[in-house]
Structure formats: structure tokens, C-alpha cells
N, C-alpha and C positions, 0 to 999 in steps of 0.2 A: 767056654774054652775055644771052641771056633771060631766063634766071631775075633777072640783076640788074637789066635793065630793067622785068619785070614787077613786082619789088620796089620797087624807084623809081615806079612807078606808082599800087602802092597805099598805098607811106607820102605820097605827092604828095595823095593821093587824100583819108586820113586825115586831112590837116593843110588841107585847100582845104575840106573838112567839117566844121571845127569840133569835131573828136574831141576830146572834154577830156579833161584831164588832169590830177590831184593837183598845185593849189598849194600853195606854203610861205607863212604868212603870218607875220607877226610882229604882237602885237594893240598899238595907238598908244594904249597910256597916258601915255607922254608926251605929247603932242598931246590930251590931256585927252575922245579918244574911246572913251575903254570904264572899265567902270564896276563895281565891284563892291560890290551895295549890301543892306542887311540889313533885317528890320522884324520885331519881337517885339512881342508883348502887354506891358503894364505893367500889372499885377494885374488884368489882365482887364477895364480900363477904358482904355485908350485906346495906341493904338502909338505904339513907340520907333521910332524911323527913322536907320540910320548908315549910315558907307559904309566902307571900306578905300582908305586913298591911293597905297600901293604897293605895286603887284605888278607884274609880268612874264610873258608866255606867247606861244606860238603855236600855228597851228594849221594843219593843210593840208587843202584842201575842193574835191572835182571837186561839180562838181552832176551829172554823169550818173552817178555813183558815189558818193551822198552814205558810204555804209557805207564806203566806205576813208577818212573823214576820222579824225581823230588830232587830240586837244587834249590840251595840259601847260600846266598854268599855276600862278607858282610867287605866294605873297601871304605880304607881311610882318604877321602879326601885330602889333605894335606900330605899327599906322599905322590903326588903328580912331580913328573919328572920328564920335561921335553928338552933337556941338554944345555936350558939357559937358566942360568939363575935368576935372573930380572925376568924374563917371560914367566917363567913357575910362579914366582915370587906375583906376580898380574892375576898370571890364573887361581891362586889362591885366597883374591880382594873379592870384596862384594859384587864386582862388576860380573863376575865367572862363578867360582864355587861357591864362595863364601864358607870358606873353610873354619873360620871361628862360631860362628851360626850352626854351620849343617858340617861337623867332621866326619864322619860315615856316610856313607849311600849305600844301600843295598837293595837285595832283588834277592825277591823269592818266587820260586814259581809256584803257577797254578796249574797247570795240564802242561801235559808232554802228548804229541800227534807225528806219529811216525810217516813222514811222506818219501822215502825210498830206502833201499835195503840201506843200513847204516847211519842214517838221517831222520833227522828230528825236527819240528818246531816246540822247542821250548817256550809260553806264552810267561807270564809270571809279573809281578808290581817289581818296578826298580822307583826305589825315592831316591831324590838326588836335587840339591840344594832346596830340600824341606818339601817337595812336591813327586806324590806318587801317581805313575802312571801306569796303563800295560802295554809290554813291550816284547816283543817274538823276536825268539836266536834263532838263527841257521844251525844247526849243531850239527856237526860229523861226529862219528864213531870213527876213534884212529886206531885203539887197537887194544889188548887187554892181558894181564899172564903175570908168571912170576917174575918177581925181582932178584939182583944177586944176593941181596941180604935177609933173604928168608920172607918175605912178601909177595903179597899180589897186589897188581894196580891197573887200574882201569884210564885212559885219555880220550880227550874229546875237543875239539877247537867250535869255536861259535862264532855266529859274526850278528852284529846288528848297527841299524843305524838310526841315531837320535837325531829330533830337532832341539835345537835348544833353546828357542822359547819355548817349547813345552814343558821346560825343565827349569822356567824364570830366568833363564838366561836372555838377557835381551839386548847385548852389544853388538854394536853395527858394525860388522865386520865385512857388510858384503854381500851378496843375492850365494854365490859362489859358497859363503862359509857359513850357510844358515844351519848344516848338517854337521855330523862327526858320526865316521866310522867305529867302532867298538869291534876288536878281535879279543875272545878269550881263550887262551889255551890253557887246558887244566891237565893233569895229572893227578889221581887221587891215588891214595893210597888204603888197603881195603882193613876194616877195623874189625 
């Protein structure tokens, strides 16, 4: 009987304290909160700026534990959108994505390494046009709390930058356009 009241004491004790705990989140790209967006060089004079319209992921994040966080997130290929139709319609060919081959790319991570208050390197495999590699986000913590519709959601923006022959990309675009920036902004929502 002690032991189970002394138990009841300190999981009472845990939970009156605010002991966090690994959420599940799911990120609200429907609800048009998160964001996966790209920016390349165009021959060294001026950036390309696009975004991806569908994808889907989650992620689950203690703040007293940011290293137990866990992100998967899965993106359609064929939902690249840089404002031209014939540019998209390029990046879609063999030459770039190869969108009828590889229509998904995703990235899961593998550790999460907290390098200042708020901040993360997320490491984790992103495959993308059939070749997976490891690749580290910058991650901010932007902020976290209720919503007006009876929820709680957590945000985050990441930043990384790809080569893209590593990714079988191998169009000569240029010394200038051998890279592409990756900003992700999420918003999850907690499940």
C-alpha cells in the first residue's frame, strides 16, 4: 500500500510540475501553415524562388528533451511550382526530378543535437529523385501554445542546402547554380 501511494505521489507530483512529454504532431499543410520552399541561383544573376504544394509529415517534440524529437516528412515531386509553367513543367523531366520515376521524396530523420537555446541540427536520409542521402536542417523553435479552435500546435522553420549532383541531378546550369536552398516552415498540429 505504500509503495502505491508513494507512487501516486510522485507520478501526481510529475504531472502538477509540468514534466513534458514527447508530442505527436501532424504538420497543417492543409490549413496552408507550413511551407516548403526552394531558391537557386539563375546563372549567377539573380534567384529562382519556388515552393512544393504537397506534402505531408509529422513530428513529435518535448522541449525538455528536444533530442528525442522525430521528423518524417513525405513531398510530392510533381507539385513544384516556381510561377512558370514551362519552367515547372522542365523541372518535372528527367533532366531535374524526374517526377514520373521518383513522385515522392522524403526525409526522415535520424538524431536531433540541440546547438543553442531554441536550435537544432536535425540530421536524417532525404531521398530525392531515387537517391538517398544525409542531410542536416538548421531548425529554429518559433513558438508553441493553444489555437482558437480548441488546439495546441507547435512551429519550427529549417533551412538546408543541397547539392544537386548528389541528388543525380546533373544539369549544367552553371559553377553559381550547382546548390539550392531549402526553407521549411511547419506548423503542426498536436494529436
Amino acid at each position: 500500500m505504500i509503495k502505491k501511494t508513494l507512487a501516486a505521489v510522485f507520478l501526481g507530483s510529475m504531472i502538477s510540475s509540468g514534466a513534458a512529454l514527447a508530442a505527436d504532431y501532424v504538420i497543417d499543410q492543409e490549413g496552408q501553415h507550413a511551407f516548403v520552399n526552394f531558391k537557386i541561383s539563375h546563372l549567377g544573376y539573380s534567384w529562382l524562388y519556388g515552393t512544393f504544394k504537397n506534402f505531408s509529415g509529422t513530428f513529435s517534440y518535448d522541449a525538455a528533451q528536444p533530442e528525442a524529437s522525430q521528423v518524417q516528412v513525405t513531398l510530392r515531386t510533381a507539385s513544384v511550382d516556381s510561377n512558370h509553367a514551362e519552367r515547372d513543367k522542365h523541372l518535372r523531366g528527367a533532366e531535374f526530378l524526374n517526377t514520373s520515376a521518383h513522385p515522392k521524396a522524403t526525409f526522415v530523420s535520424t538524431s536531433v543535437v540541440s546547438t543553442a537555446e531554441g536550435r537544432a541540427d536535425i540530421t536524417g536520409d532525404l531521398t530525392l529523385n531515387g537517391v538517398t542521402k544525409a542531410v542536416v536542417i538548421d531548425a529554429e523553435f518559433i513558438g508553441e501554445g493553444d489555437d482558437p479552435w480548441g488546439g495546441y500546435r507547435a512551429g519550427f522553420e529549417g533551412k538546408t542546402t543541397l547539392r544537386l549532383a548528389d541528388f543525380g541531378i546533373n544539369a549544367k546550369l552553371g559553377p553559381a547554380s550547382e546548390s539550392v536552398e531549402l526553407t521549411l516552415a511547419v506548423e503542426g498540429i498536436r494529436q
